[in-house]
C-alpha positions as CSV (number, residue, x, y, z in Angstrom):
1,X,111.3,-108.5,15.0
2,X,113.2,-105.5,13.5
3,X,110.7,-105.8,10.3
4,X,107.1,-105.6,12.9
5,X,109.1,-103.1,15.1
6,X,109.6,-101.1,11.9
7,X,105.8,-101.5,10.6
8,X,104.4,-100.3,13.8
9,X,106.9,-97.0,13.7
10,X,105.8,-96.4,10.2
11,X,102.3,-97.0,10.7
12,X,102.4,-94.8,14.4
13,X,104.3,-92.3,11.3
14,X,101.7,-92.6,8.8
15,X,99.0,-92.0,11.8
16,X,100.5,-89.2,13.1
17,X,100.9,-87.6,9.2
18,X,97.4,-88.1,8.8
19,X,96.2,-86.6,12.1
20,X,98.1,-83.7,11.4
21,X,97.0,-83.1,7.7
22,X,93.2,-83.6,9.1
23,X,94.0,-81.3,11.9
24,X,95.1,-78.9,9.3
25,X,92.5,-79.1,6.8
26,X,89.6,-78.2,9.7
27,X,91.6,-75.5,10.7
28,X,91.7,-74.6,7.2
29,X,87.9,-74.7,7.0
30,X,86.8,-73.4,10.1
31,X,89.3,-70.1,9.1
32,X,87.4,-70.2,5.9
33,X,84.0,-70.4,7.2
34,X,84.6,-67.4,9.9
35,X,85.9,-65.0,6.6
36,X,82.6,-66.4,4.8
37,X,80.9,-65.8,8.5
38,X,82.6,-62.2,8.7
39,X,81.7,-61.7,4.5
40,X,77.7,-62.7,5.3
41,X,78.4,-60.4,8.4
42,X,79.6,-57.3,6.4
43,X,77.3,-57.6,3.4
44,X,74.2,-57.7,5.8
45,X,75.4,-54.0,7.3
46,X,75.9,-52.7,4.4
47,X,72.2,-54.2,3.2
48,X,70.6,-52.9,6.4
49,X,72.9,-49.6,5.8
50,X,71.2,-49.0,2.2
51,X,67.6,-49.9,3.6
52,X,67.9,-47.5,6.1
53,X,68.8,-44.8,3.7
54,X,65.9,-45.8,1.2
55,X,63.3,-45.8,3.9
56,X,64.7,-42.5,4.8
57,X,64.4,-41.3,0.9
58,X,60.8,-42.4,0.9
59,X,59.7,-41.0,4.3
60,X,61.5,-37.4,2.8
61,X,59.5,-37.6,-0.4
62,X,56.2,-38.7,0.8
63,X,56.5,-35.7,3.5
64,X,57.7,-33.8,0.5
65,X,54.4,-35.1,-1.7
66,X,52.0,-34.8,1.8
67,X,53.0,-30.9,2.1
68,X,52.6,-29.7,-1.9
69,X,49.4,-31.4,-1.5
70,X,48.1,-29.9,1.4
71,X,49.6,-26.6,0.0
72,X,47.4,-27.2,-2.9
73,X,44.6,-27.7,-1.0
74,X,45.1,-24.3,0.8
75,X,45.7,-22.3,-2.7
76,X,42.6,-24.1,-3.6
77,X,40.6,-23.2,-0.7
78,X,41.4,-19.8,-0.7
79,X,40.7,-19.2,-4.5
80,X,37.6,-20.4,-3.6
81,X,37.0,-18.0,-0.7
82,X,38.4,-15.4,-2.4
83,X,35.5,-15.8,-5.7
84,X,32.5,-16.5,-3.1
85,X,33.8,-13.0,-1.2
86,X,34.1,-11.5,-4.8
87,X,30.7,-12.4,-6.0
88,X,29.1,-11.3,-2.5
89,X,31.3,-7.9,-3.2
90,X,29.4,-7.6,-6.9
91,X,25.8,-8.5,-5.5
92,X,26.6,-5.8,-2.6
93,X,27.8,-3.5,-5.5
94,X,24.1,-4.0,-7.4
95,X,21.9,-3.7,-4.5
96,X,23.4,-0.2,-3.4
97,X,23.3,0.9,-7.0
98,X,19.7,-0.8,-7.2
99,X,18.7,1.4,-4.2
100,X,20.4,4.2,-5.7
101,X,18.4,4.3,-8.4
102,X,15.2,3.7,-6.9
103,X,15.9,6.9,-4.3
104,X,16.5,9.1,-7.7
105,X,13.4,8.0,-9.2
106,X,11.4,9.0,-6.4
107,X,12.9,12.1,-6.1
108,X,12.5,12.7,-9.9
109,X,9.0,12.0,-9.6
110,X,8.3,14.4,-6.7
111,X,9.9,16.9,-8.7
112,X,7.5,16.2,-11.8
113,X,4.6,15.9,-9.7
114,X,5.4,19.7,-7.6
115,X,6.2,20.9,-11.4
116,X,2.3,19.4,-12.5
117,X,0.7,20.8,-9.7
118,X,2.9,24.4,-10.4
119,X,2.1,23.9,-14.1
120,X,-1.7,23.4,-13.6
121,X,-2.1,26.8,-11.7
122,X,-0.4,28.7,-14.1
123,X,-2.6,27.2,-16.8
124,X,-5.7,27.9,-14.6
125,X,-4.7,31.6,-14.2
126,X,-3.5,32.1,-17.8
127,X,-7.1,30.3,-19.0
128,X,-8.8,32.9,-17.4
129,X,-6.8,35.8,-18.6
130,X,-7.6,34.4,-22.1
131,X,-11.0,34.3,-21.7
132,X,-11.1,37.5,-20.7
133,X,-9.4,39.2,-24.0
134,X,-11.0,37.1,-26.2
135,X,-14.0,38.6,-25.0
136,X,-12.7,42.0,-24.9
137,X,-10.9,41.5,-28.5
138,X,-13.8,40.0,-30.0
139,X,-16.4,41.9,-28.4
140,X,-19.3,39.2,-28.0
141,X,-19.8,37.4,-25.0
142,X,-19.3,33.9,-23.7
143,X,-22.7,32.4,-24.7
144,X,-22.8,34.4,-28.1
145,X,-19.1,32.3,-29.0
146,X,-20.6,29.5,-27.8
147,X,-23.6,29.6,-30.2
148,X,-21.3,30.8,-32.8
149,X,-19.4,27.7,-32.2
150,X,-21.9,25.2,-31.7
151,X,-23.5,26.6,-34.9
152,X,-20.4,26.0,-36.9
153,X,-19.8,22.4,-35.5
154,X,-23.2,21.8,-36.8
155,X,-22.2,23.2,-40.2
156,X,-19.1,21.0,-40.4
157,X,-20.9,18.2,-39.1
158,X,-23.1,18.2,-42.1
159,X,-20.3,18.4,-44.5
160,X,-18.7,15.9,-42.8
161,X,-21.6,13.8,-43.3
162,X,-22.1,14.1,-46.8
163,X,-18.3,13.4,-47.3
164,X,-18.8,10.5,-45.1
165,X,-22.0,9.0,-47.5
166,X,-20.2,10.0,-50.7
167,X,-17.3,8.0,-49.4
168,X,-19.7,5.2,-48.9
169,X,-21.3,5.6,-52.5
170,X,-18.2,5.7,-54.1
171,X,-16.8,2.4,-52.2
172,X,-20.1,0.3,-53.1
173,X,-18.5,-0.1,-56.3
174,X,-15.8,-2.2,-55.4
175,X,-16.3,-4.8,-53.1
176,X,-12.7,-5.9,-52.9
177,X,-12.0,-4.1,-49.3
178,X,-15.7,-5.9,-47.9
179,X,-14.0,-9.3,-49.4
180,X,-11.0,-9.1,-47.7
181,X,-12.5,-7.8,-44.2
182,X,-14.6,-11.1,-44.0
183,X,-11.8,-13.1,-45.1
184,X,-9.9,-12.0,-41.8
185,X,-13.1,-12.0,-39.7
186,X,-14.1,-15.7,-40.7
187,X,-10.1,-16.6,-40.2
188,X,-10.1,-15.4,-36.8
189,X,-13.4,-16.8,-35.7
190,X,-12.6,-20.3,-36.8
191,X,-8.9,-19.9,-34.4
192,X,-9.7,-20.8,-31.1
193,X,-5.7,-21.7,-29.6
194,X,-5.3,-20.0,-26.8
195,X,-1.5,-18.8,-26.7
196,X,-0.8,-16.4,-23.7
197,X,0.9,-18.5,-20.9
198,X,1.3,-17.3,-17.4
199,X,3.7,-15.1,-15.9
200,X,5.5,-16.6,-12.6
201,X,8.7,-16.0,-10.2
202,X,10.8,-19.1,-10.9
203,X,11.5,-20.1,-7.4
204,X,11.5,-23.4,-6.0
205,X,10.2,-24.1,-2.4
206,X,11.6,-25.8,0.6
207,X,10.6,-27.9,3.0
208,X,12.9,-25.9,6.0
209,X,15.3,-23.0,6.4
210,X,17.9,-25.5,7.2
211,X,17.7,-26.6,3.3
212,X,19.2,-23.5,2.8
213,X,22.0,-24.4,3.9
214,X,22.6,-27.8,2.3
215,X,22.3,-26.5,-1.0
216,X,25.1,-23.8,-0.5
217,X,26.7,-26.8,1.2
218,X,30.3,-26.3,2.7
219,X,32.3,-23.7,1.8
220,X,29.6,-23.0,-1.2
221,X,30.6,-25.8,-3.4
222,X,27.0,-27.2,-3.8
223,X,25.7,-23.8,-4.9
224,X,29.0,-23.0,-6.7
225,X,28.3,-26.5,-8.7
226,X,25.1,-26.1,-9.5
227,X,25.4,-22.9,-10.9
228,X,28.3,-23.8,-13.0
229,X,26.5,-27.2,-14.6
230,X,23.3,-25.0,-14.9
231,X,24.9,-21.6,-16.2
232,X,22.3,-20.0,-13.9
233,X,22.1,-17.9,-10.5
234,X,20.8,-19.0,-7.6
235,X,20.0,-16.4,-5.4
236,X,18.8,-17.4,-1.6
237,X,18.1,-14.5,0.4
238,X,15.9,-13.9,3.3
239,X,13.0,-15.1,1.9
240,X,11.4,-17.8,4.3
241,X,11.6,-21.1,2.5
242,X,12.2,-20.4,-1.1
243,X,15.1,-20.2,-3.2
244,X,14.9,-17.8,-6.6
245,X,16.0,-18.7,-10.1
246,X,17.5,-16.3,-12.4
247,X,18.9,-16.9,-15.4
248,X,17.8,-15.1,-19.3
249,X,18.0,-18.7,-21.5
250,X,14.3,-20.0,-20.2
251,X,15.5,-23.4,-20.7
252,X,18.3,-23.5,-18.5
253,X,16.1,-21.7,-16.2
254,X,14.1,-25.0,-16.2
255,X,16.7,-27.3,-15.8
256,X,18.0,-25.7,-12.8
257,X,14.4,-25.6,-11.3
258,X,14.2,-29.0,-12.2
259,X,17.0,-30.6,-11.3
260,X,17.5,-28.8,-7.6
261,X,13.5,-30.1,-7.1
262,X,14.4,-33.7,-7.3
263,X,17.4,-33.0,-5.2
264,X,15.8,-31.1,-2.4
265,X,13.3,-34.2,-2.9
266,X,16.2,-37.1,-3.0
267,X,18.1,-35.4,0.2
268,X,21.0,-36.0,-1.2
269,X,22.8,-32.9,-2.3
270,X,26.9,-33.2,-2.9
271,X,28.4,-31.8,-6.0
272,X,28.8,-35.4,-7.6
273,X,24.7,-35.8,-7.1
274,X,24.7,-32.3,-8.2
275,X,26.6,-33.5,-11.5
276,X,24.2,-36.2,-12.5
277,X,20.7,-34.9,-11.4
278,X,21.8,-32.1,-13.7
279,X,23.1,-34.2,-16.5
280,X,19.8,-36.4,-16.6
281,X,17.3,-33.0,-16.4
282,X,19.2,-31.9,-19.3
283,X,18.6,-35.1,-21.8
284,X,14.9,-35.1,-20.5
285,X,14.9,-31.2,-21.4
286,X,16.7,-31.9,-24.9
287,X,14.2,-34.6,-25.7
288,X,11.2,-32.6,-24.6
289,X,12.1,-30.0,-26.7
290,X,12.5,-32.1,-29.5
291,X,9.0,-34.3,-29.1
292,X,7.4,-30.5,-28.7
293,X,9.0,-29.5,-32.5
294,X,7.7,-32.9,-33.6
295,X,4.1,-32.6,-32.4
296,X,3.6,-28.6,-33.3
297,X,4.7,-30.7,-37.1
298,X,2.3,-33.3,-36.8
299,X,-0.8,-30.9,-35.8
300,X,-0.2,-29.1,-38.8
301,X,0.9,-31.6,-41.1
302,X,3.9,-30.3,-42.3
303,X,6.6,-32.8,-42.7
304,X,10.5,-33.2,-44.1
305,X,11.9,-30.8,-41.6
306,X,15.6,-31.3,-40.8
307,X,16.0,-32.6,-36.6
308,X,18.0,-28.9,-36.6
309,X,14.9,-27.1,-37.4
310,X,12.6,-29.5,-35.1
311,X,14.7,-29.2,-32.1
312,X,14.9,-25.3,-32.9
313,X,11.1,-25.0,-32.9
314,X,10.5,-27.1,-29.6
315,X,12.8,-24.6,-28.1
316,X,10.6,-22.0,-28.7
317,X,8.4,-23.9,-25.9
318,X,10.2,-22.7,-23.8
319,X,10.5,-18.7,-24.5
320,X,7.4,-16.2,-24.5
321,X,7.2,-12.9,-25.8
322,X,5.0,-10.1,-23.9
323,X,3.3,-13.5,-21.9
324,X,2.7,-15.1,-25.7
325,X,4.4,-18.9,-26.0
326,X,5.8,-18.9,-29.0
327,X,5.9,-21.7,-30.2
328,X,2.3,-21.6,-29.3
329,X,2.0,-18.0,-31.7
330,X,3.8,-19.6,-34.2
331,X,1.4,-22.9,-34.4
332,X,-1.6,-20.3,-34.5
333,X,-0.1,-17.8,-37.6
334,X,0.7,-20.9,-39.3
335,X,-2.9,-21.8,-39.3
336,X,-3.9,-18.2,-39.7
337,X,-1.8,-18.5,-42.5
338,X,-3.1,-21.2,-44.4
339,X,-7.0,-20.3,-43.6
340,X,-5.9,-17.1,-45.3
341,X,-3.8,-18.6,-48.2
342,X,-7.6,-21.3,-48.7
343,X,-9.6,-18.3,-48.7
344,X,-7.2,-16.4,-51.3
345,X,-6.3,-19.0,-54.1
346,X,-2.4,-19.2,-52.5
347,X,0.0,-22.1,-52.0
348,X,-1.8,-23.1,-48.7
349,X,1.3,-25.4,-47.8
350,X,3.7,-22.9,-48.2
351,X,2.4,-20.4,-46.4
352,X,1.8,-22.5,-43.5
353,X,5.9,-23.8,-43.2
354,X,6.8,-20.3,-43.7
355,X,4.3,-18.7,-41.0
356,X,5.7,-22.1,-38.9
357,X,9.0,-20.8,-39.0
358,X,8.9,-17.3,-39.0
359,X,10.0,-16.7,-35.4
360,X,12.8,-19.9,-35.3
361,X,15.8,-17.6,-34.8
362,X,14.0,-16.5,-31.0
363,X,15.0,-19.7,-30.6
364,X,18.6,-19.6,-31.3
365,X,21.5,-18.9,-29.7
366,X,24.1,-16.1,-31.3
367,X,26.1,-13.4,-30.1
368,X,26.0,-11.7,-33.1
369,X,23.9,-8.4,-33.5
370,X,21.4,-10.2,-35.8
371,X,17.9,-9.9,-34.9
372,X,15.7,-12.7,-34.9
373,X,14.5,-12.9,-38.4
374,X,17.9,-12.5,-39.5
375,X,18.9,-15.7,-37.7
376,X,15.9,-17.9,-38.8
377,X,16.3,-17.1,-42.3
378,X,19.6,-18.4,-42.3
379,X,19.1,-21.4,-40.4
380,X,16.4,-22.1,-42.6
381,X,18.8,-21.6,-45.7
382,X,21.3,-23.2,-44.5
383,X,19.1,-26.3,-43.9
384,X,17.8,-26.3,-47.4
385,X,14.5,-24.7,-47.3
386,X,12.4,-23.3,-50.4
387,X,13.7,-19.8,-50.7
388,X,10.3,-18.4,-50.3
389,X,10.2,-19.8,-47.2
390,X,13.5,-18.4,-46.1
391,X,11.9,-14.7,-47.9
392,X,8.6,-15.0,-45.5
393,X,11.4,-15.2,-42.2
394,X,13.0,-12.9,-43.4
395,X,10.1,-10.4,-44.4
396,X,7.7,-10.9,-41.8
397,X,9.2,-7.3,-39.9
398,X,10.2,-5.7,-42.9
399,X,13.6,-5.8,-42.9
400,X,12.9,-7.3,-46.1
401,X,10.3,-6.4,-49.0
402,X,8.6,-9.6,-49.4
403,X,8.8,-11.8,-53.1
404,X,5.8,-13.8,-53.2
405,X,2.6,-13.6,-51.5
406,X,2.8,-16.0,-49.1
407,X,5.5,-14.0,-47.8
408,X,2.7,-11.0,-47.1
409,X,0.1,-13.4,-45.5
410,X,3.2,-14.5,-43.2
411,X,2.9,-10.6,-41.9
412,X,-0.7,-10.7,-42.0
413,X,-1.1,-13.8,-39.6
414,X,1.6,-12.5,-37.5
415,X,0.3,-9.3,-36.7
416,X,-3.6,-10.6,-36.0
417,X,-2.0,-13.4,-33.7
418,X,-0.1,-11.0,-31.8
419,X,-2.8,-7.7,-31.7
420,X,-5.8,-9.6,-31.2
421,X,-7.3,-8.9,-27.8
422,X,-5.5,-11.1,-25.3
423,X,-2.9,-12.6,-26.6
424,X,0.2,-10.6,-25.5
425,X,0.9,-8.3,-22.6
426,X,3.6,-6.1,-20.6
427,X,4.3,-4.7,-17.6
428,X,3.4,-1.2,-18.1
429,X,6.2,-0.2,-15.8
430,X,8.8,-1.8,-17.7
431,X,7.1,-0.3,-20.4
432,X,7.4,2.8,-19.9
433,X,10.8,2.5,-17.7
434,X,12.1,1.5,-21.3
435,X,10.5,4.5,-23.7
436,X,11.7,7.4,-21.0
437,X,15.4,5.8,-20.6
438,X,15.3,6.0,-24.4
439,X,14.2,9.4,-24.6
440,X,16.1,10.4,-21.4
441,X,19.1,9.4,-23.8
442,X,18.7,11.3,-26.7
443,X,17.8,14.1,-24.9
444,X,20.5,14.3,-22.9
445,X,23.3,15.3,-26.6
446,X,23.2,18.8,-27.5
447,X,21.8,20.0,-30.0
448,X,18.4,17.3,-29.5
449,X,15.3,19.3,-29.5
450,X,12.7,16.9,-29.5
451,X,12.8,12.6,-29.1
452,X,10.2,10.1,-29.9
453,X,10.3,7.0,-28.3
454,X,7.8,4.8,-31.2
455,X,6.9,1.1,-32.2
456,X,7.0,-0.1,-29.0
457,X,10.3,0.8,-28.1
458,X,12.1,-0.8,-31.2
459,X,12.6,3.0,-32.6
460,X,13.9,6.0,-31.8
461,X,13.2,9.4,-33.5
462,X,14.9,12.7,-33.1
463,X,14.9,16.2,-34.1
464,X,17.5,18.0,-34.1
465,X,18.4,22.0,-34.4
466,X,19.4,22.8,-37.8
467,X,20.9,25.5,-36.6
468,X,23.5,24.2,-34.3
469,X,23.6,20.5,-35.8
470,X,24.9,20.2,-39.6
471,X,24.8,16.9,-41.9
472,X,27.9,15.6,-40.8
473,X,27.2,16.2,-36.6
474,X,24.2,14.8,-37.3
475,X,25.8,11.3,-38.7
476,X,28.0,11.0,-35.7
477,X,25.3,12.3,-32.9
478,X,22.9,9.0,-34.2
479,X,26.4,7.4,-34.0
480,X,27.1,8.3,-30.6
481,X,23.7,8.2,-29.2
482,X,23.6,4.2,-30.8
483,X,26.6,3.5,-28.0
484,X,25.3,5.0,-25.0
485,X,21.7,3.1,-25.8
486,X,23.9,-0.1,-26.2
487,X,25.8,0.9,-22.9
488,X,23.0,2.4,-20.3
489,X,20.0,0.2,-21.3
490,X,19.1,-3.6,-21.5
491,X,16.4,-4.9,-24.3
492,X,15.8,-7.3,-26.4
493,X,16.2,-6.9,-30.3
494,X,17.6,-4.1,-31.9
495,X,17.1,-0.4,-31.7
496,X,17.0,1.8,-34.7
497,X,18.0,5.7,-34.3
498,X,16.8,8.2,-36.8
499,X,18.1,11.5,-36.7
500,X,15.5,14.2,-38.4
501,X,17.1,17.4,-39.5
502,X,15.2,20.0,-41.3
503,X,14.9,23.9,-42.2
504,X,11.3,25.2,-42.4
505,X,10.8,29.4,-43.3
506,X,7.3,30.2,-42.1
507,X,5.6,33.6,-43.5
508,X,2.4,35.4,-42.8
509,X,0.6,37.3,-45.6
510,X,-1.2,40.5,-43.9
């Protein structure tokens, strides 16, 4: 009885033990899982307390990123507005001088015209005072000089005559002249190419005045585009639908017509459009101008021409000179050239290829001070060419002295292509706008006495007072008179100033 009593206080012992070390043990836990609770708890503020502050980071720097950009934006803008107000400012500037000029002029030729009329009455008067002393000083009257006179024109008529029939005799014995005048008149009548091309205003039309306005576009960056990829100005005005062209390289003169036709056409006008309209003109341009070199080659059968020399004479397609294509001129002297070279016993081939390429540098691009010649002979060296080929470029103004013959017929063809009736022309008011600047010039040093403004504008002669101007003035007034040309005036080419300074001691014998 003792023993079960004992069992059951042991077991009711060991039961109680074990309760308690359970009860312990989940207290244990549960104390552990509220730290691990409170740990999770902690971690998660100070996650959510670092997200915060990188969302805030973010937010500051793409506010930070929003304003430079807009900033740039603004600087761009007004950069922008600040060249469109500049190049209004420089067309505003050119106008008013344009006018200026324009008001002189007119007033300048009022005063010319008043001076005429003055001039022509004080000839008339002095014309009659002379009449009258020679009649008292030679004591005949007006119808004896006049038979006196007509008597001695009849006198030196007949000399003349005679001179003119011994002249005549004595050139019968050579025929060589008579030979080489129907050489040049059977050469021209067997060139029928007809190579003056028509002047126009390169402006393109529109369908609307509200076209106008799409191709300056907003803010001018359609206009401002264009002009940049073309390297041309666009000038819209107040002219009712029409937009005008200006530009001196012909050929990006083209491509700009060109390319702002299709796009007036297509509707679509934004600077990317703007990009590759332009950029497609330009390699249809490039290999127009090349299929022109290579069929001006083919015509006249001259072949082995380097592609730089090809796409050089296609260019000239494009340029004229006094209304003359010339690549059109060029075709004709070349066959000029060779009829000659047939007629004469000369290398007929060589001629040609030289008269071919005697105006290649007009084609070229150089901001040198080299005139044309100058430029296609070395292009033409420089690509390997026969020297005397690179000598008729070079010779065919006389800047050189030709070496062969071919080289002379090169000048020969040249000048009948460009004098014959019809084929070149000016606008006489340019024309002579450019011979009285030049004179206007020179006359304007002192010490000038007299200027000539001769071969069409290409030279410039002047005398000088040997009295007030010495050797060494005279160097430095040619000098300085060079400069202002270069300055004052635009032309093509060069200009060549000769000063003249001379003494002449004039005697009578009584």
């Amino acid at each position: 009885m003792e023993t079960t009593i004992t069992g059951i206080l042991a077991l009711s012992a060991g039961l109680l033990l074990g309760w308690m070390t359970r009860w312990l043990y989940a207290k244990y836990q549960l104390s552990s899982s509220e730290q691990k609770a409170e740990r999770v708890k902690q971690e998660a503020i100070k996650d959510a307390e670092n997200k915060r502050k990188e969302m805030l980071l973010e937010a500051k720097d793409q506010l930070i990123r929003d304003r430079n950009t807009q900033e740039r934006d603004l600087r761009d803008r007004r950069a922008e507005l600040q060249k469109f107000e500049k190049r209004l400012q420089q067309k505003e500037d050119n106008l008013e001088k344009k006018l200026q000029s324009v008001e002189e002029q007119n007033l300048s030729f009022s005063q010319k015209e008043q001076m005429l009329v003055d001039r022509g009455g004080e000839l008339d008067t002095r014309e009659e005072f002379l009449k009258a002393e020679i009649e008292r000083i030679s004591g005949l009257t007006a119808e004896e000089a006049k038979r006196m006179i007509i008597q001695k024109m009849e006198n030196d008529a007949k000399h003349d005559a005679q001179f003119i029939i011994n002249k005549i005799e004595q050139e019968a014995v050579t025929s060589a002249e008579k030979r080489a005048r129907d050489i040049l008149v059977t050469t021209l009548q067997r060139v029928a190419t007809e190579v003056t091309s028509e002047v126009t205003v390169t402006s393109v039309s529109l369908p609307n005045e509200e076209m106008k306005g799409r191709i300056i576009g907003r803010e001018g960056r359609n206009i401002r585009t264009l002009e940049t990829l073309t390297g041309v100005d666009v000038i819209i005005d107040d002219t009712p639908e029409a937009v005008v062209i200006s530009c001196f390289d012909p050929i990006r003169k083209v491509i700009a017509k060109t390319s702002l036709e299709r796009l007036i056409q297509d509707g679509r006008i934004h600077p990317a459009r703007i990009e590759e309209v332009v950029n497609k003109v330009a390699k249809e341009i490039n290999q127009m101008i090349f299929e022109e070199g290579e069929r001006v080659c083919f015509d006249l059968g001259i072949h082995n021409l380097t592609p730089e020399l090809v796409k050089a004479l296609g260019r000239l397609h494009f340029r004229t000179s006094y209304g003359q294509n010339v690549l059109a001129h060029s075709k004709e002297v070349a066959i000029l050239a060779g009829m000659l070279a047939a007629e004469i016993g000369l290398d007929r081939d060589l001629a040609r290829r030289s008269a071919l390429l005697h105006d290649i540098g007009k084609g070229m691009e150089s901001e040198g001070d080299e005139n044309h010649a100058e430029l296609g002979a070395e292009l033409a060296k420089k690509m390997g060419e026969d020297p005397r080929v690179v000598n008729g470029i070079a010779a065919h103004h006389n800047d050189l002295e030709p070496s062969c013959p071919e080289s002379v017929l090169v000048q020969i063809a040249d000048a009948i292509s460009a004098s014959r009736p019809g084929a070149r022309r000016e606008t006489l008011d340019n024309y002579i706008k450019r011979l009285e600047g030049l004179e206007q010039i020179a006359n304007s040093f002192p010490g000038v006495d007299k200027t000539y403004a001769i071969q069409a504008g290409r030279e410039v002669r002047i005398i000088v007072n040997n009295e007030t101007v010495n050797d060494a003035q005279a160097r430095d007034l040619a000098k300085d008179i060079a400069k202002k040309i270069e300055n004052d005036l635009h032309y093509p080419g060069r200009i060549k100033v000769t000063i003249i300074r001379e003494m002449r001691v004039v005697e009578y014998a009584r």
